[in-house]
C-alpha positions in Angstrom: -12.9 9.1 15.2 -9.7 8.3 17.3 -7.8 5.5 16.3 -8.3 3.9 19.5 -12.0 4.1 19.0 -11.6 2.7 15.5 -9.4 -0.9 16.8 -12.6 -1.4 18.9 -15.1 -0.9 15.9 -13.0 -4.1 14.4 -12.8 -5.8 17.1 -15.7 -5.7 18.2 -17.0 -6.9 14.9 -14.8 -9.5 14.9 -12.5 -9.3 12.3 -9.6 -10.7 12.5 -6.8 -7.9 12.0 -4.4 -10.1 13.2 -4.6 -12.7 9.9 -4.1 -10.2 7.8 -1.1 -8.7 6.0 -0.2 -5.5 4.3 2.7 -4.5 2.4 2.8 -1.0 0.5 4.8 0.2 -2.0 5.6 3.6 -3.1 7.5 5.0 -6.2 10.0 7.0 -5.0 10.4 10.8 -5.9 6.7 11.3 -6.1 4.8 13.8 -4.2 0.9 12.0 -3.9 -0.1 15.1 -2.0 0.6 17.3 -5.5 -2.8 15.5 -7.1 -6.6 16.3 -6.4 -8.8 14.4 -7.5 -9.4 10.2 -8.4 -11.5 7.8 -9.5 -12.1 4.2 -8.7 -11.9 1.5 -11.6 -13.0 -1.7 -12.0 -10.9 -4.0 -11.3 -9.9 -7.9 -12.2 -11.7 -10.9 -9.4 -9.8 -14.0 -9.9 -11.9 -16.1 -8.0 -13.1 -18.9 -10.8 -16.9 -18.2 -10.8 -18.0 -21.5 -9.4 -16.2 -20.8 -5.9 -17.2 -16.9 -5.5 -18.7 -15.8 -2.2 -19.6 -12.4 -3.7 -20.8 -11.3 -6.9 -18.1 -9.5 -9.0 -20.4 -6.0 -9.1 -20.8 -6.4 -5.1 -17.3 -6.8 -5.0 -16.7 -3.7 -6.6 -19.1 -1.4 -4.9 -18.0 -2.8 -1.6 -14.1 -1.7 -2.5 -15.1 1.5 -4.2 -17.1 2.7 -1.2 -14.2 1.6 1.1 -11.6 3.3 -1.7 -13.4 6.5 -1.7 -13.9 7.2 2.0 -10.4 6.8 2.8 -9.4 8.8 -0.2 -11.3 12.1 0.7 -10.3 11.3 4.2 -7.2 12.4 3.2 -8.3 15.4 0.8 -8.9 13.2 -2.4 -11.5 14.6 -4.5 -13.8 11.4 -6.0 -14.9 12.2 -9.6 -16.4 9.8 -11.7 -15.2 10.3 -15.1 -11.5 10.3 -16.8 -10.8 13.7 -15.6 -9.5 12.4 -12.4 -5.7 12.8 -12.1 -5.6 9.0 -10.3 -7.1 6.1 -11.1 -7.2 3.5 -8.4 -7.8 -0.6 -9.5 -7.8 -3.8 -7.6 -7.2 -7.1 -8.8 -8.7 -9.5 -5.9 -9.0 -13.4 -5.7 -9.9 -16.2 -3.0 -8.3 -19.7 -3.0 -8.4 -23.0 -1.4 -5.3 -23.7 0.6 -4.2 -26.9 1.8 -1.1 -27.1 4.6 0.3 -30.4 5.6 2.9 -31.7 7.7 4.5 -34.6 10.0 4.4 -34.6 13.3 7.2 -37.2 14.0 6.9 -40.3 16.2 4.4 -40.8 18.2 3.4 -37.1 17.4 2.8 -36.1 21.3 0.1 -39.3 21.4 0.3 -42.2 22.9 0.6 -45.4 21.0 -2.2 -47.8 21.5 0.0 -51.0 20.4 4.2 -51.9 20.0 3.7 -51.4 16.3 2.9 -47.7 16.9 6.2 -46.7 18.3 8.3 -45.6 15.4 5.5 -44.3 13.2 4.9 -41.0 12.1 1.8 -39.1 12.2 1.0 -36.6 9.8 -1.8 -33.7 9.0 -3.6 -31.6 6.9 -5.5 -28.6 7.2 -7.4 -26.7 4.5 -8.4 -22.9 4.6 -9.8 -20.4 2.5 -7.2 -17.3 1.8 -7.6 -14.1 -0.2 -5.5 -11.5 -1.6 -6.0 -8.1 -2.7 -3.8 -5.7 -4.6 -5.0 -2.1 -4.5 -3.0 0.0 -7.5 -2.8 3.6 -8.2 -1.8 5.8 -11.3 -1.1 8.3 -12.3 -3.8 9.2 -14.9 -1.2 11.2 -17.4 1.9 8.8 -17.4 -0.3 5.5 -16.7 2.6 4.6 -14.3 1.5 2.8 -11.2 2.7 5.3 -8.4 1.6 3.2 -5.0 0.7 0.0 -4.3 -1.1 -2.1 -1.4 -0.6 -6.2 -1.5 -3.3 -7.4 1.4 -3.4 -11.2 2.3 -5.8 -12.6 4.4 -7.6 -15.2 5.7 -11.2 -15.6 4.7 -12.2 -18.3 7.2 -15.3 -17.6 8.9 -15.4 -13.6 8.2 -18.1 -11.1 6.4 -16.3 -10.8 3.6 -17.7 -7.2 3.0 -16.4 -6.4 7.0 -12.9 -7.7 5.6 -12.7 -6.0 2.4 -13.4 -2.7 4.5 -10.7 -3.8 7.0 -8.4 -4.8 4.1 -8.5 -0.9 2.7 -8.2 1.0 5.5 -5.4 -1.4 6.7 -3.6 0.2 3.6 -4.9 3.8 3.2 -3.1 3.8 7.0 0.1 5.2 5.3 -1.5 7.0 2.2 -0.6 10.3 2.3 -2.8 12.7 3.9 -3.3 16.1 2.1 -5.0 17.3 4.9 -1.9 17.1 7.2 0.7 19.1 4.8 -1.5 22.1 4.7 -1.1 22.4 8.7 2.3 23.2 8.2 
């Protein structure tokens, strides 16, 4: 599937790509294209039980499907036992936020009275935001070799849609095995 084809898939389920962000790390002097094969762990939710949107073993299917497609994608091999040469973990949470500020004087309102003139307005806004880190190691060493930190907002989104949208937003620069054997 193009990659052109794939921006309409999530756009057209509305997800919104834009309220996301990505950051990746890599440890340098390490070729990822030299392993084969990986398996997904469970990971850590660190969303306080009482506020969780998801159960913790839906959460982890719905990242380890997600995990493994863009994996063999890029010439990963899923196995599911410790003879995988990368293990792949997430530690994932959802919070309350709550933003305020002043506006200022009048605010960009009109006072209704004198006495309104010189006072400040202020605001609030709450929000629901989540984060996901997406960590990889090398099985041998136990030394995390790449990392994905995903932020996001969780306002009014399938959180399964967003997880997806979360991983392949960061498998986008994983390397691809397939690509170095062109050469």
């Amino acid at each position: 599937m193009k990659k052109s084809h794939i921006l309409l898939v999530f756009l057209a389920l509305n997800i919104p790509l834009w309220a996301q962000s990505v950051k990746i790390r890599t440890e340098k002097g390490i070729d990822m294209t030299a392993y084969e094969t990986f398996t997904v762990m469970k990971g850590e939710f660190m969303t306080p039980p009482d506020v969780r949107k998801i159960n913790e073993n839906d959460l982890f299917q719905s990242i380890k499907t997600a995990v493994v497609e863009e994996m063999e994608l890029r010439g990963y091999k899923y196995v599911e036992d410790s003879s995988a040469q990368l293990y792949v973990s997430y530690v994932a949470g959802a919070y309350n936020m709550t933003e305020g500020g002043t506006m200022g004087p009048l605010s960009q309102a009109p006072a209704s009275t004198p006495a309104e003139m010189d006072q400040s307005r202020s605001w609030s806004r709450e929000s629901r935001e989540g984060m996901m880190v997406i960590d990889i190691l090398d099985s041998h060493s136990k030394k995390e070799i790449w990392e994905a930190t995903a932020s996001l907002s969780l306002e009014g989104v399938d959180l399964t849609r967003a997880l997806d949208a979360v991983v392949y937003k960061a498998f986008k620069k994983f390397p691809n095995k397939l690509k170095k054997k062109k050469k």
